[in-house]
Structures are given as structure tokens and as C-alpha cells.
GURO-241889 format. One record per residue: z, y, x of N, C-alpha, C in turn. Coordinates in steps of 0.02 Angstrom, whole numbers, plus 50000, padded with zeros to 5 digits. Example, Ala and Ser with C-alpha at 12.3 -4.5 7.8 and 13.67 -1.06 7.14 Angstrom:
- n_Z; n_Y; n_X; ca_Z; ca_Y; ca_X; c_Z; c_Y; c_X
- 50390; 49716; 50660; 50390; 49775; 50615; 50390; 49835; 50660
- 50354; 49888; 50642; 50357; 49947; 50684; 50394; 50002; 50645
% end
This chain:
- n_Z; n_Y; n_X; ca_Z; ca_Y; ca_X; c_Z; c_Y; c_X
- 55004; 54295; 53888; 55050; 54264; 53935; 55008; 54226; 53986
- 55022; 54233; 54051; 54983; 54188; 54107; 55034; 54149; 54112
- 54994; 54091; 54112; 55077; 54027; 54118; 55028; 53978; 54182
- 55069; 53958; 54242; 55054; 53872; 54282; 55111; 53878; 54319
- 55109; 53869; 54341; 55153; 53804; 54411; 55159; 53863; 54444
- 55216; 53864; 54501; 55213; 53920; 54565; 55145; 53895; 54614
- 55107; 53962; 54623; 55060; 53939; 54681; 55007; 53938; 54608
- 54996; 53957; 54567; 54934; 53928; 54539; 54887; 53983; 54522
- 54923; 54052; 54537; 54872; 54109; 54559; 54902; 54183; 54495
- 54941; 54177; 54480; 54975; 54198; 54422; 54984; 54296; 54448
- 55008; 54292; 54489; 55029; 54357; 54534; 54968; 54380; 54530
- 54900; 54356; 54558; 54851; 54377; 54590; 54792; 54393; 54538
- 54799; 54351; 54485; 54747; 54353; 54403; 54789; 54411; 54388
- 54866; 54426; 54366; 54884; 54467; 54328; 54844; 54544; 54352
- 54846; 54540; 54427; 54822; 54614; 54451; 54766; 54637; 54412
- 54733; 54580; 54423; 54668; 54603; 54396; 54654; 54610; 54326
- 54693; 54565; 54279; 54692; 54589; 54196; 54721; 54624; 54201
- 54762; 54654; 54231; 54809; 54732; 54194; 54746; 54789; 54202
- 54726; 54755; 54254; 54655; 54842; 54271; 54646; 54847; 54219
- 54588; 54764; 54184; 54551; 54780; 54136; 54560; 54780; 54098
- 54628; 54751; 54061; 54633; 54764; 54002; 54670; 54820; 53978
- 54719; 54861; 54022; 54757; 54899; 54029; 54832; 54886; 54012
- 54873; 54814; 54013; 54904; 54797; 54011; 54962; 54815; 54086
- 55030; 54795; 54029; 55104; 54822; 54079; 55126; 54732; 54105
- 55130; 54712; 54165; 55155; 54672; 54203; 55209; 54676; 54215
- 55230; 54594; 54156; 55307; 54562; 54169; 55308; 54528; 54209
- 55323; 54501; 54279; 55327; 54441; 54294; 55424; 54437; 54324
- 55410; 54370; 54298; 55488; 54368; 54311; 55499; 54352; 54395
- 55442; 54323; 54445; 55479; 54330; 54508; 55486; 54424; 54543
- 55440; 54460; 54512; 55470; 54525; 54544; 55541; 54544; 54509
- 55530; 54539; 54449; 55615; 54561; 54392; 55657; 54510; 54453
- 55667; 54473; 54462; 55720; 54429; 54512; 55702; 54451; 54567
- 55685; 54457; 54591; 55674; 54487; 54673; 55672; 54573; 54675
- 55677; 54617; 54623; 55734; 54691; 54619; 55784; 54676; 54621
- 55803; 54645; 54557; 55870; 54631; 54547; 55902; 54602; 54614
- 55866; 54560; 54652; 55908; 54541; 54705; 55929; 54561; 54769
- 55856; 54613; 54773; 55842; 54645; 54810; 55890; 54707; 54809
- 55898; 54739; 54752; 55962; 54790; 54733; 56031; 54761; 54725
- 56031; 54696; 54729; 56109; 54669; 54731; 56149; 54661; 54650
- 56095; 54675; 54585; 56129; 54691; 54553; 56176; 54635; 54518
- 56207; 54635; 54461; 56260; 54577; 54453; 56214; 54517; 54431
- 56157; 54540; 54402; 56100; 54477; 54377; 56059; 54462; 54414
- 56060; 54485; 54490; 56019; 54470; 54547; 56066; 54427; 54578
- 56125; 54430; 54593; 56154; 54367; 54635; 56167; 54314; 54608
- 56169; 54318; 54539; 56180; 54257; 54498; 56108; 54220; 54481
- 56050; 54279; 54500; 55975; 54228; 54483; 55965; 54212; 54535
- 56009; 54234; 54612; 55975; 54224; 54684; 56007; 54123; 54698
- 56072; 54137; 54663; 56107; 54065; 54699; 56058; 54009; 54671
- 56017; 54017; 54595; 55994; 53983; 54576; 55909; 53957; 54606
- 55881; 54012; 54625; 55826; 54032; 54662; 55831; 53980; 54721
- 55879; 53992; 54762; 55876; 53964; 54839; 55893; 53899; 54845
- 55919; 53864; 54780; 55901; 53797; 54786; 55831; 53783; 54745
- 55817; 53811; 54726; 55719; 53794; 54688; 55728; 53789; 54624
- 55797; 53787; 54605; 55818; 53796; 54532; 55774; 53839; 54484
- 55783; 53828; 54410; 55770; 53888; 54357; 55845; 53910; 54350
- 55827; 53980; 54345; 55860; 54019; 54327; 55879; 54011; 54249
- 55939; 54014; 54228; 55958; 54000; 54170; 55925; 54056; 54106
- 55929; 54016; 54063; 55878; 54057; 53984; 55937; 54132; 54016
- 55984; 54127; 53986; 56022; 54186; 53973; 56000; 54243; 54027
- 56024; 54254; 54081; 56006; 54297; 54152; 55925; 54302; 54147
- 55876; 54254; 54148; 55825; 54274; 54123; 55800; 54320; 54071
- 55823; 54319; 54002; 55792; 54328; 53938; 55824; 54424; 53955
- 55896; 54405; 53994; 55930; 54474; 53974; 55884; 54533; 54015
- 55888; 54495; 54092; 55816; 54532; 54142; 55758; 54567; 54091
- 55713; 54519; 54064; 55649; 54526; 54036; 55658; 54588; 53996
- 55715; 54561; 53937; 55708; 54621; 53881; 55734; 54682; 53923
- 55760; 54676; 53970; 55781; 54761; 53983; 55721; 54777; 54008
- 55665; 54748; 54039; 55606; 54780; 54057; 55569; 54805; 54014
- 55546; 54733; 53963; 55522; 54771; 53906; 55548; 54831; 53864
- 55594; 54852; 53840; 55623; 54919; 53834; 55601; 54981; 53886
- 55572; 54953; 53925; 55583; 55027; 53973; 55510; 55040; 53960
- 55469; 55018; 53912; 55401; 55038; 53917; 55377; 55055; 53833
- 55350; 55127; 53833; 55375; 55164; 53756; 55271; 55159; 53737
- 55262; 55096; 53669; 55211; 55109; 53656; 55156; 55078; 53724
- 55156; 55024; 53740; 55131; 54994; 53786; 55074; 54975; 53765
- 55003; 54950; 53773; 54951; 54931; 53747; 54946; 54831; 53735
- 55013; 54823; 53791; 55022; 54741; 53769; 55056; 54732; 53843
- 55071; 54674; 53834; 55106; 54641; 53912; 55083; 54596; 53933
- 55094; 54563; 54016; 55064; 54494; 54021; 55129; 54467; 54057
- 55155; 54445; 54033; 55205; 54377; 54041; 55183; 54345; 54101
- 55224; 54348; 54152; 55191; 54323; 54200; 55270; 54253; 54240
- 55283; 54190; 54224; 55320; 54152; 54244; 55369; 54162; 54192
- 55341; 54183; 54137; 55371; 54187; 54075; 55353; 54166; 53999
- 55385; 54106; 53963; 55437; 54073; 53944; 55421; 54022; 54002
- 55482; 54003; 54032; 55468; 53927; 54084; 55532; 53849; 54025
- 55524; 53889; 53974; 55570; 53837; 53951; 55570; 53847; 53860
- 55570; 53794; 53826; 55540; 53796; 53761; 55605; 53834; 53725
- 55664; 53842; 53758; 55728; 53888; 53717; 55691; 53955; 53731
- 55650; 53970; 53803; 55647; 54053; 53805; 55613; 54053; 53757
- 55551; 54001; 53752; 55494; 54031; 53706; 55531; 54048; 53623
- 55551; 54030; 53633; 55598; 54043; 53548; 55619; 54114; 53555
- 55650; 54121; 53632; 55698; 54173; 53625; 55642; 54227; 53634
- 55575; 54229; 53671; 55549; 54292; 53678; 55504; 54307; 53605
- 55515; 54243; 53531; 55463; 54267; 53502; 55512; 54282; 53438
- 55593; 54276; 53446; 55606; 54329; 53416; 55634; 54408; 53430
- 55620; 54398; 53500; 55650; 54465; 53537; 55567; 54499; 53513
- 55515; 54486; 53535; 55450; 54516; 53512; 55441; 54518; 53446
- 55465; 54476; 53408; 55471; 54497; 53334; 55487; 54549; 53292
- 55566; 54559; 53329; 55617; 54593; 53316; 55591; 54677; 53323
- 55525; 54671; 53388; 55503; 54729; 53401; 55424; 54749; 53347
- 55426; 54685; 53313; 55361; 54701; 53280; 55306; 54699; 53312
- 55305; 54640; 53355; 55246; 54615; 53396; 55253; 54527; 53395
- 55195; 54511; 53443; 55198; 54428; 53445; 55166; 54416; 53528
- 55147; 54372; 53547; 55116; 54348; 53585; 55051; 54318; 53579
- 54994; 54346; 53585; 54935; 54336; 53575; 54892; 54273; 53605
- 54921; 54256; 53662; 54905; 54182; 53685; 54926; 54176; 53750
- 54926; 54105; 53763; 54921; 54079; 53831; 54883; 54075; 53874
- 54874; 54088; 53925; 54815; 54088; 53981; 54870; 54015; 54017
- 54829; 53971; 54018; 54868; 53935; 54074; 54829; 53915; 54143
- 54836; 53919; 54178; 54814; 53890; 54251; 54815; 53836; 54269
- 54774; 53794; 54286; 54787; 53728; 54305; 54757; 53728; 54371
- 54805; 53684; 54408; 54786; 53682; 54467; 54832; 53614; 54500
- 54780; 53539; 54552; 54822; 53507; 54576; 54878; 53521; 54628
- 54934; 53487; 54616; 54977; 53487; 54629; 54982; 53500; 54696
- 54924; 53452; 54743; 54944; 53482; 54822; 54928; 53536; 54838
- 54857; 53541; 54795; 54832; 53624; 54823; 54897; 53670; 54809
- 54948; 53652; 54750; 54986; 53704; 54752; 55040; 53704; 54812
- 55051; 53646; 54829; 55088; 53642; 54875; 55045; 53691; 54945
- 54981; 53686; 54971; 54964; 53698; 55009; 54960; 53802; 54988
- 54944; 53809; 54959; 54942; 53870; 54946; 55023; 53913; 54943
- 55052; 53883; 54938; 55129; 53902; 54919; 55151; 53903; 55009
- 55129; 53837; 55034; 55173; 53841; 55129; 55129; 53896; 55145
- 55067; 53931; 55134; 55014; 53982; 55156; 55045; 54030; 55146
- 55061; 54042; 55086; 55083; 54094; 55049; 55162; 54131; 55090
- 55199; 54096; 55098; 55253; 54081; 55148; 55232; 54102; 55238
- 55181; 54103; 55270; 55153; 54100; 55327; 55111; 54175; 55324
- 55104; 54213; 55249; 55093; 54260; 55263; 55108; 54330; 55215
- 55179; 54302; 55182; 55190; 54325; 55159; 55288; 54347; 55164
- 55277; 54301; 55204; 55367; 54294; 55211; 55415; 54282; 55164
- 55375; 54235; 55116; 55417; 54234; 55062; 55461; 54149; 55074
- 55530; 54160; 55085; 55566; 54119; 55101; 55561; 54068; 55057
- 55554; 54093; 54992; 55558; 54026; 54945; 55518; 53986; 54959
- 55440; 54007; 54990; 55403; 53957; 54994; 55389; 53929; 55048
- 55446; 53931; 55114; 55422; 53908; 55170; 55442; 53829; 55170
- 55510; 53814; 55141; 55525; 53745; 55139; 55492; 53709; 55106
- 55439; 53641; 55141; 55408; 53624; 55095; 55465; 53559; 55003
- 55496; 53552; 55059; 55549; 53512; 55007; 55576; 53559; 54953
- 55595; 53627; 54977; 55609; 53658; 54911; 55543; 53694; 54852
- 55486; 53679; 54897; 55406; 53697; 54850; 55421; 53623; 54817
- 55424; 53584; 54840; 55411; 53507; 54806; 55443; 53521; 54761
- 55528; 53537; 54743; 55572; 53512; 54696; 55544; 53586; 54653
- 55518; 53632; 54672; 55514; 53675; 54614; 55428; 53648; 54583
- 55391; 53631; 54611; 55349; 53601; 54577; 55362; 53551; 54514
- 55428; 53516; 54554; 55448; 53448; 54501; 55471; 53496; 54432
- 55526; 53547; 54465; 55564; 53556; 54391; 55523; 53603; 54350
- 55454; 53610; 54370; 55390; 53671; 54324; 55378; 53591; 54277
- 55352; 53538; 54310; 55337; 53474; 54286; 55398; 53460; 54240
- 55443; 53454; 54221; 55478; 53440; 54201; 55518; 53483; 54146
- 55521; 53542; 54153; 55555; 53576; 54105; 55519; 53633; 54070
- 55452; 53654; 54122; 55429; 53716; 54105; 55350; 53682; 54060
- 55322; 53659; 54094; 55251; 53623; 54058; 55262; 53598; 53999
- 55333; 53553; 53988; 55323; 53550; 53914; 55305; 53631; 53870
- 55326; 53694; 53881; 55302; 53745; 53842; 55240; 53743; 53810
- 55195; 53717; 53855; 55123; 53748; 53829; 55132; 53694; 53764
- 55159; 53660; 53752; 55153; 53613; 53687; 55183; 53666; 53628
- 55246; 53713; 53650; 55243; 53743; 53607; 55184; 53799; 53593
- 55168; 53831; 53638; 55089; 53866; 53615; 55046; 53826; 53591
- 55035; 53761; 53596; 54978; 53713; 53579; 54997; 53717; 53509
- 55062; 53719; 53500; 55064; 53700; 53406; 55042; 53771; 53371
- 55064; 53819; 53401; 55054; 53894; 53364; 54976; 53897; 53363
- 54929; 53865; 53397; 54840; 53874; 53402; 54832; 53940; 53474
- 54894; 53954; 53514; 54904; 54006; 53533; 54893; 53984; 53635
- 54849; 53918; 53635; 54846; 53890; 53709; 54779; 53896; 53723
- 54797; 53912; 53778; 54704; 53903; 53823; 54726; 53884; 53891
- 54707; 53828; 53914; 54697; 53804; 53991; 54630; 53821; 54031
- 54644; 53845; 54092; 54590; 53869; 54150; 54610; 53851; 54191
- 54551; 53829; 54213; 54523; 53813; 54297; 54550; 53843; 54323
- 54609; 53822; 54381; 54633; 53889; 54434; 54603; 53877; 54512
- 54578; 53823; 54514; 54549; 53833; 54559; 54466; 53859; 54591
- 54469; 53893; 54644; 54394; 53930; 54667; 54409; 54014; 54694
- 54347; 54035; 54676; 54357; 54104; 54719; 54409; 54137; 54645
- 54437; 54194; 54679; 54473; 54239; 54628; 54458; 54277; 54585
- 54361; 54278; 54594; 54328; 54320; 54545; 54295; 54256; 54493
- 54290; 54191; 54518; 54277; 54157; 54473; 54344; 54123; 54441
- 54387; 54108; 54452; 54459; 54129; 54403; 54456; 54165; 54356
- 54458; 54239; 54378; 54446; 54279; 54339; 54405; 54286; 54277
- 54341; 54268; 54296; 54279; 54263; 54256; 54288; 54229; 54184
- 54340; 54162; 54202; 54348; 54099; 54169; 54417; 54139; 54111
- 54468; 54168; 54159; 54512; 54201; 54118; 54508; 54247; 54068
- 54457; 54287; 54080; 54415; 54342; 54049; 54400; 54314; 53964
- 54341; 54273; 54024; 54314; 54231; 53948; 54352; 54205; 53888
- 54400; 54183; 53891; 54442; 54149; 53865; 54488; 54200; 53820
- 54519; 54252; 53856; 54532; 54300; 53823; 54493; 54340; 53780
- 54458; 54356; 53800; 54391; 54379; 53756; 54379; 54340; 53710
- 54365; 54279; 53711; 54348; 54245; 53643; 54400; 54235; 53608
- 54449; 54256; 53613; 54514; 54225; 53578; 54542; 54289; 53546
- 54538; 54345; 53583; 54576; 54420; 53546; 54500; 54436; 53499
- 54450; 54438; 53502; 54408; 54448; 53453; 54391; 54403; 53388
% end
């Protein structure tokens, strides 16, 4: 699982561990942005929540995820990407992965200060066109509610022995490097 804050490089690490490890990429802002993008009944109900900087509720979430996971037969593993943001999902994805006769092998978390995320997020917005992140007041309040509802998670990985925090800030190959490592010492 890659877990930080929006803006803390999550999108951009996953690319690169799926190469190498040969892993299938969950992330829940693309699953919400098809879905919304296709109009479907769990895209307008994750969009109203979206455009105020909101989380999207466990339920519309969890239901998104597992239909993805299903669509992939015999996968070599997944990377969770803005996924569990809340200590009910984490419950809910580790008996939905249970249920499948798997687990979650660990946390990658990202750390990164708060303005840089802010500053990277109005960037990100300036060249990416991504609306969510042009308002800086609505980057602020989704920063707050990662602070507030989603960060407590890693406490639940901290209790399982199942957490690792990284440096997110620097070049993207030294991210990487750091992410690598960490994984590597931890699946062997």
C-alpha cells in the first residue's frame, strides 16, 4: 500500500513500482475520476463529495475498489494507492483481502511537509488541469481532513508491524531508491 497526504507523490512512485515489481495499480483518485468521468451512479455520488474536498464515504469507496479488484484474475499483488484513508476501510479492505486469501504486505508511507504539499498540489493544478487542485482553500481543507481522519491509519499498520515511513521529498529517482529499499527489506 502507498499511503501520504494528496500531493505527496503517490501517483508518480506507484508508476514506477508497478514496472518493477510487476504489480496491478489501485488508486482510488483514477477509480473516482472513471466513475465520474462515465457518469456512473457511484461517480456522481463520489463527485458531490470530491468538489467540496470531502472523503468520500467508506461505503461508495470500498464498493468502487472491490469491483476493481475482481476484475484482475491471479494478479502478482496490488498497490493501494489513496487507499484505506480511514481506519473503518482498513478493516474493511483486510477482510475483503482475506476473504480472497490474501493480506496486505505493508505500508509505504510518504512523508512530506505540509506546504510543499500545498505547493506541489497548486503546480499540479497549473499543469495538469486538475480542478481539485486549483483552489488553494479546497487543497488546504483536504490536507486538513488527510490530517485528521486518514493519518490516524498508519497507527493501524503501526500495530500489525506492517508500517514504513519515507522521505517524500527530492528527485523522483531518489524517492524511489528510498521506497525500493524499504520494500525490499521488508518482503524478504
Amino acid at each position: 500500500m502507498l499511503f501520504g497526504p494528496p500531493g505527496a507523490g503517490k501517483g508518480t512512485q506507484s508508476e514506477v513500482l508497478l514496472q518493477r515489481y510487476g504489480l496491478v495499480h489501485l488508486s482510488t483518485g483514477d477509480i473516482f475520476r472513471y466513475n465520474i468521468k462515465n457518469a456512473t451512479e457511484l461517480g456522481l455520488q463520489a463527485k458531490a463529495f470530491m468538489d467540496k474536498g470531502e472523503l468520500v464515504p467508506d461505503s461508495l469507496t470500498i464498493s468502487m475498489l472491490e469491483s476493481e479488484v475482481v476484475k484482475h484474475q491471479e494478479p502478482k499483488g496490488f498497490i493501494f494507492d489513496g487507499f484505506p484513508r480511514t481506519s473503518a476501510q482498513a478493516e474493511a479492505l483486510d477482510r475483503f483481502l482475506n476473504s480472497r486469501g490474501t493480506t496486505i504486505t505493508c505500508m509505504l508511507a510518504l512523508e512530506v511537509d505540509e506546504e510543499e504539499l500545498i505547493k506541489r498540489l497548486l503546480n499540479r493544478a497549473s499543469t495538469s488541469g486538475r480542478a481539485d487542485d486549483a483552489d488553494e482553500s479546497i487543497v488546504r481543507n483536504r490536507i486538513a481532513v488527510y490530517n485528521r481522519e486518514t493519518a490516524p491509519v498508519a497507527g493501524y499498520y503501526q500495530a500489525c508491524g506492517k508500517y514504513r515511513g519515507v522521505q517524500g521529498v527530492g528527485t523522483v529517482n531518489e524517492i524511489t531508491t528510498r521506497l525500493c529499499a524499504e520494500l525490499d527489506a521488508f518482503v524478504q
